[in-house]
N, C-alpha and C positions, 0 to 999 in steps of 0.2 A: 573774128566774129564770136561774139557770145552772148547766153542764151540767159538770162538771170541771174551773172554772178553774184548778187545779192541776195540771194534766198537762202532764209532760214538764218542770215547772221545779224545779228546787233546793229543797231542804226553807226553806231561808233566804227564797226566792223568796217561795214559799208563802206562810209565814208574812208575810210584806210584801204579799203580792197582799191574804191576807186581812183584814188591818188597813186595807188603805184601801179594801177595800169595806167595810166596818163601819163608815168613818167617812162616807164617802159617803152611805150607807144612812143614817148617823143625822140628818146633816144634810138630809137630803131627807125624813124622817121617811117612809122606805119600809121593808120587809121584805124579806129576804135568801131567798132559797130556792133553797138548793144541792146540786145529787147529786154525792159525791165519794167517794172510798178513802180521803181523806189522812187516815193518821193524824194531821199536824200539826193539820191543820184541825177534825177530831175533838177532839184533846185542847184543843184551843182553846173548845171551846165547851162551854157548862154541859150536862152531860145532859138537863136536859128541854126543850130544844131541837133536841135529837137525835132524826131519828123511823128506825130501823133498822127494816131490809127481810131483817135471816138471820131465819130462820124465816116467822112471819106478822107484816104490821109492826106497830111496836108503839115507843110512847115508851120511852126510859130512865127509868129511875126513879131511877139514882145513879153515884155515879163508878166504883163498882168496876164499872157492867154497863158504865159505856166503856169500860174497862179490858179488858174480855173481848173488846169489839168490836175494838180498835186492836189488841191481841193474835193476833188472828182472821187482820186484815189484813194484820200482819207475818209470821204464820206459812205463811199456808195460799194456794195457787197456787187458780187458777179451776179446774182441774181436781179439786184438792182440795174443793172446795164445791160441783162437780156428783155429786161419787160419794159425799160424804157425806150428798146428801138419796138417794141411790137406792140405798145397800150400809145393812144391817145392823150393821156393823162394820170395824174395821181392823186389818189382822196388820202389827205392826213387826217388822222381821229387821234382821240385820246388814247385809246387802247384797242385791244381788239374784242372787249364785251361792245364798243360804239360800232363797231363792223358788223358784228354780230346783230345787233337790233336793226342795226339800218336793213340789214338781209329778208331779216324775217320781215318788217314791217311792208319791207319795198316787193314779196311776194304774198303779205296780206291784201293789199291795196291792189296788185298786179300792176304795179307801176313801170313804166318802161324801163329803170335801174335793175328792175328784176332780174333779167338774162344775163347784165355785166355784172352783178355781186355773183351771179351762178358758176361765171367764166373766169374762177380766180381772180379779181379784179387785183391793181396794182395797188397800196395800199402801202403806210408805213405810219409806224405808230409815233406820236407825239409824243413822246415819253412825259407822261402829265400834261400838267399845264405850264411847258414851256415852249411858246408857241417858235421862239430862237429854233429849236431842234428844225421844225419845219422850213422856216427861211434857207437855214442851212444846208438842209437836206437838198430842197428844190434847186439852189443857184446850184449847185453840184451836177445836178441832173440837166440843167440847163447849158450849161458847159460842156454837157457831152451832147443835147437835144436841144437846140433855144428854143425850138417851137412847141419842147412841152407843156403843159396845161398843168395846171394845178388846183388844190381848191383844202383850204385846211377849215375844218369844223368844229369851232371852240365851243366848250362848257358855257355857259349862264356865269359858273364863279368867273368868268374870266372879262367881265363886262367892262372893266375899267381898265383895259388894255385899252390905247387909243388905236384908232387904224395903222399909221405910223409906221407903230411897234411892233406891227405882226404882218403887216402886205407887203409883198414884194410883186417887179413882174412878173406878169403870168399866173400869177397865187392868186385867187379870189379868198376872201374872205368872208364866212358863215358862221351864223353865233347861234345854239337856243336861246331862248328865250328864260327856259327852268332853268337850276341849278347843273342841270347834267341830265344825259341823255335818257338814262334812269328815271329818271323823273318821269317820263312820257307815258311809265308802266301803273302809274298810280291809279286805275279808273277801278275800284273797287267791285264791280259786276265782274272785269275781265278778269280781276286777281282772285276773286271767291270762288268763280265757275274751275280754275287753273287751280286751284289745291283740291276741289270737291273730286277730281277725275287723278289724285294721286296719295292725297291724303285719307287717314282713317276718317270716317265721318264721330267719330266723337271728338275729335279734335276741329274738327272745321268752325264750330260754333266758338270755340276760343277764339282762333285767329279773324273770325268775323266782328265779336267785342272789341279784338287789340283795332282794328282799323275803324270803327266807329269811336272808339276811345281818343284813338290818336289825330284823327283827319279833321279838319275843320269842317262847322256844316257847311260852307261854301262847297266847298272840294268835294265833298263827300255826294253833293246834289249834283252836282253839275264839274266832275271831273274833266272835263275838255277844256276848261276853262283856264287860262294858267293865272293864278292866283299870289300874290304877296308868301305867302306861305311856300309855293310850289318853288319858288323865285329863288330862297331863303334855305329852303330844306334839301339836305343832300341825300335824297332818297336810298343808292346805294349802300352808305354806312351807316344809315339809322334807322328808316321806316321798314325797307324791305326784309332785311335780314332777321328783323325783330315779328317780323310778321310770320315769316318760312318759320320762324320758332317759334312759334304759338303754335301753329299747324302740326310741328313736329316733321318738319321736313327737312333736307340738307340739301339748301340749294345755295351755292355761293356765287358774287362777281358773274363768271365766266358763264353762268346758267340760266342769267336774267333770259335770253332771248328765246325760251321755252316759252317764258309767257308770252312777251310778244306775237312766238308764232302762233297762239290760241285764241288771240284779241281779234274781235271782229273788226271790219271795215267802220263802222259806225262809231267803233268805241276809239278810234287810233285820233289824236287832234290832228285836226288841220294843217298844226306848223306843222308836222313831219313830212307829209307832201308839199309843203311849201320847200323844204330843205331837201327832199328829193329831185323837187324840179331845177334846185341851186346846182346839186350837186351837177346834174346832167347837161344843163347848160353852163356850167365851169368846165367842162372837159370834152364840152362839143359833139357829145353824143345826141346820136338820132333818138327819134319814137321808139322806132322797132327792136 
C-alpha cells in the first residue's frame, strides 16, 4: 500500500517510479494499492482498476470516465472540489472587478443574489474573453458533480461568439448588452455625486467638462439607455480612468465597484436586473 508515490517528482519521474513498482509487484506476485492525483499514473492504468472517490466511490467503467477524472484533476484546485459539493452552482465572469459590480449592484437593488454574492459565492474567473476557459472548467466540475449548474456572463465585445462556441450542458449563457460590465457605471449623476464625496471640489468641475466633452448628448440625457456608442466603448480602458483623472483621483480596474455601491436604485439600467434574475435562475436559486 501506498500513499502518493508521486509527489513532488517530474511527470517523467512518475511515470519510472510507476513502472518499477508494477514490475516489482509482478514479480513478487503482490498487488498494488495506491491513493494518488497523478494524472500520469491515472492514465497509466486500465479503468477498472481505478476505483475513484469524486462523488460516492465507485469503479470506472471506461476510458472516457478517466478521461473526466484526469480532466478534473488538471482543471479543478481543492478549493474547487470543496465548493462544488456545497454550492448549487458556478457564475463565470470575466474577472473579479465583474463579481465585484454584480455585488454591489445586486445589494443596491436588494436583489435576491444579494445574500449569495454575501456568502462567498462559488465563482471562477474567465481569464478574458476566452469563454474555452469556462466550458473547460465546468465539464471538469461536472465530472466530479453532473448536476452542477452553471452560468458564464460574457462582455458585449464578445457578441460574435455564436452559442455553439461557448454552451455546454448545464452552462447557461448571458451576454451584456454594452461593451463590458463597466459600462453599466456610465450615468453621469452617479459618477459626479461619486467623486464630489472624495474628490477636492476644485477639481470636480474638471472632471464634470471631461464627461460632458466626452459622452454623446444621447448618453449623456438619458444614460439607462444602451446606446451605439455604449455598445462600442470600452468604458474600463478609456472613459473611466480618464475621468478619475480629471478628478485627480486613483482609482483603478479593481475599484470600479465603489461607484456602483453609491449609484441609486433609479440610476442602475434595467438590463442588470434582467442578468441578476439570469443569473439566479441559472443556478436554481430561491427568492430568499
Amino acid at each position: 500500500m501506498l500513499d502518493e508515490p508521486d509527489a513532488h517528482l517530474h511527470v517523467i519521474l512518475q511515470k519510472q517510479i510507476y513502472d518499477r513498482l508494477r514490475r516489482i509487484a509482478a514479480e513478487r506476485s503482490c498487488q498494488l494499492i495506491i491513493a494518488t492525483h497523478s494524472e500520469v499514473l491515472i492514465d497509466d492504468t486500465d479503468p477498472e482498476m481505478i476505483l475513484s472517490f469524486f462523488r460516492q466511490p465507485h469503479r470506472l467503467v471506461g476510458s472516457g470516465e478517466r478521461d473526466q477524472v484526469t480532466q478534473a484533476l488538471r482543471r479543478l484546485t481543492a478549493m474547487d472540489l470543496l465548493r462544488a459539493e456545497a454550492s448549487p452552482g458556478i457564475l463565470y465572469v470575466e474577472g473579479e472587478s465583474d463579481l465585484n459590480l454584480l455585488a454591489a449592484w445586486a445589494r443596491v437593488l436588494k436583489h435576491p443574489l444579494h445574500q449569495w454574492f454575501a456568502n462567498h459565492p462559488f465563482w471562477h474567473a474567465n481569464q478574458g474573453r476566452h469563454p474555452n476557459e469556462a466550458r473547460g472548467h465546468f465539464f471538469a466540475l461536472r465530472a466530479i458533480r453532473p448536476q452542477m449548474r452553471g452560468v458564464l456572463l460574457l462582455d458585449g465585445d464578445n457578441r460574435r461568439l455564436s452559442e455553439h462556441e461557448v454552451r455546454a450542458d448545464g452552462l447557461e449563457v448571458l451576454r451584456w448588452e454594452r461593451y463590458e460590465s463597466e459600462g453599466y457605471l456610465v450615468h453621469p449623476t452617479a459618477l459626479l455625486r461619486f467623486i464630489q464625496s472624495r474628490a477636492l471640489p476644485l477639481f470636480c468641475p474638471e472632471a464634470e467638462r471631461y464627461l460632458r466633452d466626452e459622452l454623446p448628448p444621447a448618453v449623456y440625457r438619458d444614460p439607462l439607455q444602451t446606446t451605439d456608442y455604449l455598445r462600442a466603448t470600452p468604458a474600463s480602458k478609456a472613459l473611466l480612468p480618464k475621468f478619475f483623472e480629471a478628478a485627480q483621483l486613483e482609482i483603478g480596474k479593481k475599484g470600479f465597484y465603489l461607484v456602483a455601491e453609491q449609484m441609486r436604485p433609479d440610476e442602475i439600467s434595467p438590463e442588470i436586473r434582467e442578468r441578476l434574475d439570469g443569473i439566479r435562475r441559472a443556478l436554481g436559486l430561491s427568492d430568499g
